[in-house]
PAZAPA-4460 file (N, C-alpha, C; in steps of 0.05 Angstrom, whole numbers, plus 32768, in hexadecimal, padded with zeros to 4 digits):
% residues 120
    n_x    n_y    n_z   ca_x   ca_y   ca_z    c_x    c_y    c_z   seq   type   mol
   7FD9   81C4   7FA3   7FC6   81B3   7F94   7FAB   81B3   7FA3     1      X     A
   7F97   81C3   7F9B   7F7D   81B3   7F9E   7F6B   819D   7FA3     2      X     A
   7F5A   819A   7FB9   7F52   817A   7FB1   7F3C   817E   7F92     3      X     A
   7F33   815C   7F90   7F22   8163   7F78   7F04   8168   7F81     4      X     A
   7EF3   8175   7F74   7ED9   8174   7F83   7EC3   8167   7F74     5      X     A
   7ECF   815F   7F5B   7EBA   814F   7F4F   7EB8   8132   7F54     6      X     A
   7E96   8129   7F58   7E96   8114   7F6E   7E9C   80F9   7F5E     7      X     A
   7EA5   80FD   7F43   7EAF   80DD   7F36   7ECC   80E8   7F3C     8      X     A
   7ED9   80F3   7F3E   7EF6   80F9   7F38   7EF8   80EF   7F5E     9      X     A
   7EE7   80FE   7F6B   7EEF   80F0   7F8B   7EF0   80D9   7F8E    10      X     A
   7ED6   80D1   7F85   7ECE   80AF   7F86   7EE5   8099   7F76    11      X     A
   7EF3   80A3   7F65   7F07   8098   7F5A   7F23   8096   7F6A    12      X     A
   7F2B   80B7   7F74   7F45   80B3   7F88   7F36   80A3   7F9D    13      X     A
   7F23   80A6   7FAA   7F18   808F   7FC5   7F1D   8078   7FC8    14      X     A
   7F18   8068   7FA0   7F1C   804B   7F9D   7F39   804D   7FA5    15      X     A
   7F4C   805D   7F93   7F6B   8058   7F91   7F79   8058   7FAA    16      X     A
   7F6F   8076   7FBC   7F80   806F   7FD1   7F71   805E   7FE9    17      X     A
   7F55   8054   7FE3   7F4C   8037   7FF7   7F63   8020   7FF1    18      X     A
   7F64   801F   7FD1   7F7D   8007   7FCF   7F90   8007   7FD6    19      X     A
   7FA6   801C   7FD1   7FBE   8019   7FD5   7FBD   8020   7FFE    20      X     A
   7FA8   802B   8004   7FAB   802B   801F   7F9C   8015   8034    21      X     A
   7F9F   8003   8024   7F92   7FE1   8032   7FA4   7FE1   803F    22      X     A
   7F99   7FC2   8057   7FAD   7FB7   8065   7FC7   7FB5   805E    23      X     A
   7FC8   7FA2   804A   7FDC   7F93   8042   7FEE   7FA0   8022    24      X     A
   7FE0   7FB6   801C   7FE7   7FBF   8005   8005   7FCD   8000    25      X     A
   800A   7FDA   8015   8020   7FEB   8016   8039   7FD4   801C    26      X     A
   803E   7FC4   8030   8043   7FB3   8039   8049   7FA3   801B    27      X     A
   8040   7F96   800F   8045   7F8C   7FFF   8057   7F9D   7FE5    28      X     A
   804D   7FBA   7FDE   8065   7FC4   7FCC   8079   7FCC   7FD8    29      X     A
   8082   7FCD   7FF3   8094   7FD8   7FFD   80A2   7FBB   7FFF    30      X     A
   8099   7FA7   7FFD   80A4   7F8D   7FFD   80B1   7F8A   7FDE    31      X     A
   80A9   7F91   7FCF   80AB   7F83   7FA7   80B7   7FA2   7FA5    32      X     A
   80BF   7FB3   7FAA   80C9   7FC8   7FA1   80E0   7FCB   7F95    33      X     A
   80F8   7FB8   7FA4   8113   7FB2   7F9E   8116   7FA4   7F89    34      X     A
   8109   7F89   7F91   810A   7F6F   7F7C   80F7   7F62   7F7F    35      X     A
   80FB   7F4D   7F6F   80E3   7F3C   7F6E   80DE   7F2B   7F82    36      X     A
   80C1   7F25   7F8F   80C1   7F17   7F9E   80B1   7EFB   7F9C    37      X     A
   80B7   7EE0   7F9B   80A1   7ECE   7F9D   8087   7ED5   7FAF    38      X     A
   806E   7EC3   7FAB   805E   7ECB   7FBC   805E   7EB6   7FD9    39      X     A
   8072   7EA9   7FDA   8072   7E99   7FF5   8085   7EA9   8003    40      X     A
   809A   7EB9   7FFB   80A8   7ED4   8009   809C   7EE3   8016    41      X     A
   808D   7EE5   8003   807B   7F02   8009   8069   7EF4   8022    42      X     A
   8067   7EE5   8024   8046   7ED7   8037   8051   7ECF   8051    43      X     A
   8070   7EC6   804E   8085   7ECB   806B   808C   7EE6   8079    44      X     A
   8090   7EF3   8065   8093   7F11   8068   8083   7F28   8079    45      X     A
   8063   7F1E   8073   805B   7F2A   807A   8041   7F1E   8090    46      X     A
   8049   7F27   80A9   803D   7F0F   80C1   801B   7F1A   80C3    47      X     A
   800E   7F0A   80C0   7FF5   7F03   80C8   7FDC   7F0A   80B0    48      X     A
   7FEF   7F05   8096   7FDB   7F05   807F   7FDE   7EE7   8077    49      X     A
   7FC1   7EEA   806F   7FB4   7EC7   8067   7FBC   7EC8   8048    50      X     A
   7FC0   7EAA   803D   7FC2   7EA8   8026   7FA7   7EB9   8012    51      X     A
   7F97   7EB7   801A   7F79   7EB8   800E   7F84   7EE1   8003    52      X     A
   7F8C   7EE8   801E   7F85   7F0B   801C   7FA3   7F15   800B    53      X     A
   7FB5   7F02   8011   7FD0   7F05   7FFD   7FCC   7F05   7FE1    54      X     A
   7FBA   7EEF   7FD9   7FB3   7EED   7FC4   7FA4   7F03   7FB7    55      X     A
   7F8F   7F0A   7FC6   7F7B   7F1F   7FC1   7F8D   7F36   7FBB    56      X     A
   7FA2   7F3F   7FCE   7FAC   7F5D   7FCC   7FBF   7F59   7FAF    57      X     A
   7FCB   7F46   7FB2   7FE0   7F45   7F9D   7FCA   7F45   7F7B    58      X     A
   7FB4   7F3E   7F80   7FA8   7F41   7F66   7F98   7F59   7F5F    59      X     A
   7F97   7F66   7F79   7F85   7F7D   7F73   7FA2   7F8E   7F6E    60      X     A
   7FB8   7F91   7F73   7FCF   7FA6   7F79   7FD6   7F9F   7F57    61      X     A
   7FD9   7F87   7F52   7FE0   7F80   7F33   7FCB   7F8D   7F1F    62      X     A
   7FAE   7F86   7F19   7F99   7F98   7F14   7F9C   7FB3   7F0D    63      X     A
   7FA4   7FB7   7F24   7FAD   7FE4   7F2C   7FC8   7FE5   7F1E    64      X     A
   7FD6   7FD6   7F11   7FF2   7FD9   7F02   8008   7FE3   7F17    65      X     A
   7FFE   7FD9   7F2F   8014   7FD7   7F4D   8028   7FC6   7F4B    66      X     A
   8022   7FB4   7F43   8034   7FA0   7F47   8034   7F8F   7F25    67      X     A
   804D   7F85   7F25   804B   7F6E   7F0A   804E   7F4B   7F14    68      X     A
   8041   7F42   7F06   8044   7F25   7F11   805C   7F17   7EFB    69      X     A
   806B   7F08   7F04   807A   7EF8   7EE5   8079   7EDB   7EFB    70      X     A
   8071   7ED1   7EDC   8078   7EAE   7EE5   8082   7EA5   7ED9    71      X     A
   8098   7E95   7EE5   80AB   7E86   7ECC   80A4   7E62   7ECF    72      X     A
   80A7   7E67   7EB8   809F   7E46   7EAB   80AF   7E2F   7EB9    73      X     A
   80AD   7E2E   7ECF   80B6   7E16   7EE0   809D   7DFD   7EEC    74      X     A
   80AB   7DED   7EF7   8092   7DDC   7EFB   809C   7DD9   7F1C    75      X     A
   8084   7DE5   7F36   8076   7DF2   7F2C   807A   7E0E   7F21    76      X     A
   8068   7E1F   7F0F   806C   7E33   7F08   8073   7E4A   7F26    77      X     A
   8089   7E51   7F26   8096   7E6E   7F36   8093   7E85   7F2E    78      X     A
   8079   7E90   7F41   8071   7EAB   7F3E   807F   7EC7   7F54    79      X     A
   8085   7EDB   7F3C   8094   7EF3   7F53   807B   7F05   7F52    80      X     A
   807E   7F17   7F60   8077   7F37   7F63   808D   7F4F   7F69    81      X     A
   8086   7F64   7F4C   809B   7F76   7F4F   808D   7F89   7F4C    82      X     A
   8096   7FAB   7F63   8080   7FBB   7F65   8089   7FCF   7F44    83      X     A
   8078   7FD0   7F34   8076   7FE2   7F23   8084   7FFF   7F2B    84      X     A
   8083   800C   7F09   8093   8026   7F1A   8080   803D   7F28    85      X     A
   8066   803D   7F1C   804C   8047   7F23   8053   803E   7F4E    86      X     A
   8054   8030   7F51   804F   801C   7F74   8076   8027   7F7A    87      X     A
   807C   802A   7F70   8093   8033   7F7A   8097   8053   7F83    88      X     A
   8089   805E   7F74   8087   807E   7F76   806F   8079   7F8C    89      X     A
   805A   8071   7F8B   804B   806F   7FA7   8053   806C   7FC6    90      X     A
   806A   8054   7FBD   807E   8058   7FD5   8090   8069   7FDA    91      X     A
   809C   807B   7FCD   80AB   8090   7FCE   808A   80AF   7FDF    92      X     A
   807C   80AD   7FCF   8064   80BB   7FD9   805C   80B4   7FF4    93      X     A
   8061   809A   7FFA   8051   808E   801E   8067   8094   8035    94      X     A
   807F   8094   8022   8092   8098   8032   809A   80B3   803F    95      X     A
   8096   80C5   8028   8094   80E2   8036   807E   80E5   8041    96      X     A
   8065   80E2   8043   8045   80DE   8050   8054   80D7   806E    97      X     A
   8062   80B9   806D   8071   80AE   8087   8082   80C3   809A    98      X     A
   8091   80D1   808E   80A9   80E0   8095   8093   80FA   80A1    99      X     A
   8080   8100   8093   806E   811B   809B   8060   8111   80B7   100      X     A
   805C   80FE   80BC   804C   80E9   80D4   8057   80E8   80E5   101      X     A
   8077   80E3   80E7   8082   80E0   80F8   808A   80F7   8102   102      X     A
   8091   8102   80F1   80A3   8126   8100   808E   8133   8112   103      X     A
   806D   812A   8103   804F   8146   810D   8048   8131   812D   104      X     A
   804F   811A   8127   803E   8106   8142   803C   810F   815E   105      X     A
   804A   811F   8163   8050   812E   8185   8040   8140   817C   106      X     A
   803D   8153   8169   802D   8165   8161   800B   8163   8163   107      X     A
   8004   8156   814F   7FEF   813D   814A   7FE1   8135   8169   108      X     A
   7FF3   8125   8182   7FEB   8121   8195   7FE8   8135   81A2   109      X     A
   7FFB   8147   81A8   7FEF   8162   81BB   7FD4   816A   81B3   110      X     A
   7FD1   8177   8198   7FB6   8184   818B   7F9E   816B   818D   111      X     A
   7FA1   8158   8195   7F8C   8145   819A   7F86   8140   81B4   112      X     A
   7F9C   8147   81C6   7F93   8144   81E5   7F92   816A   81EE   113      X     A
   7F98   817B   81D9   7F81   818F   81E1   7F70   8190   81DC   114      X     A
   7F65   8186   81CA   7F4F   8183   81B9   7F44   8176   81CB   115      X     A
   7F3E   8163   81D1   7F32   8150   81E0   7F2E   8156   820A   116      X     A
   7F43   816C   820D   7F42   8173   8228   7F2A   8198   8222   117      X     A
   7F2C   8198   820E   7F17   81B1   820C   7EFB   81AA   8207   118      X     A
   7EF9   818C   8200   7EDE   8188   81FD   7ECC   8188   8213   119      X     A
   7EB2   8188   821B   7E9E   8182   8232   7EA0   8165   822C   120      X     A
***
């Protein structure tokens, strides 16, 4: 596969994979992937995100058809997040990206401390 070279088609994968490669983005569908998760789960779950940026990711990831929100009519109303099948195949995609990371990392480090021992 080719990359693209036309500069709306870049500027478009740039936005997509800036999002799904946020802080807290991945983290969160690898969280809702299985089942559904409330959002006070999710906000235990995952240590040192503020309500404010939970909020934010979970509405931008919903937006991108990442994630689905359902609320059921309780008082108060109980909201889940479940990762779409679109955010599910992403994680199947991060995961082999993961698996390629880990096997090259001894690799990766050598070629960077030659790299770096050949410099002036």
């Amino acid at each position: 596969m080719t990359a693209p070279r036309d500069p709306a088609t870049c500027a478009a994968l740039r936005d997509t994979l800036d999002r799904v490669g946020s802080k807290w983005a991945l983290a969160i569908i690898s969280s809702t992937r299985d089942a559904p998760v409330r959002f006070a789960a999710l906000e235990r779950s995952l240590d040192g995100i503020s309500r404010r940026m939970l909020s934010l990711t979970l509405r931008e990831l919903e937006r991108d058809g990442l994630l689905e929100r359902r609320v059921h009519p309780t008082t108060p109303p109980q909201v889940e997040y479940l990762a779409t099948d679109m955010a599910r195949e992403l994680h199947d995609t991060v995961a082999h990206l993961s698996g390629w990371a880990v096997r090259h990392r001894d690799a990766v480090a050598s070629a960077r401390a030659e790299y770096d021992g050949s410099r002036p």
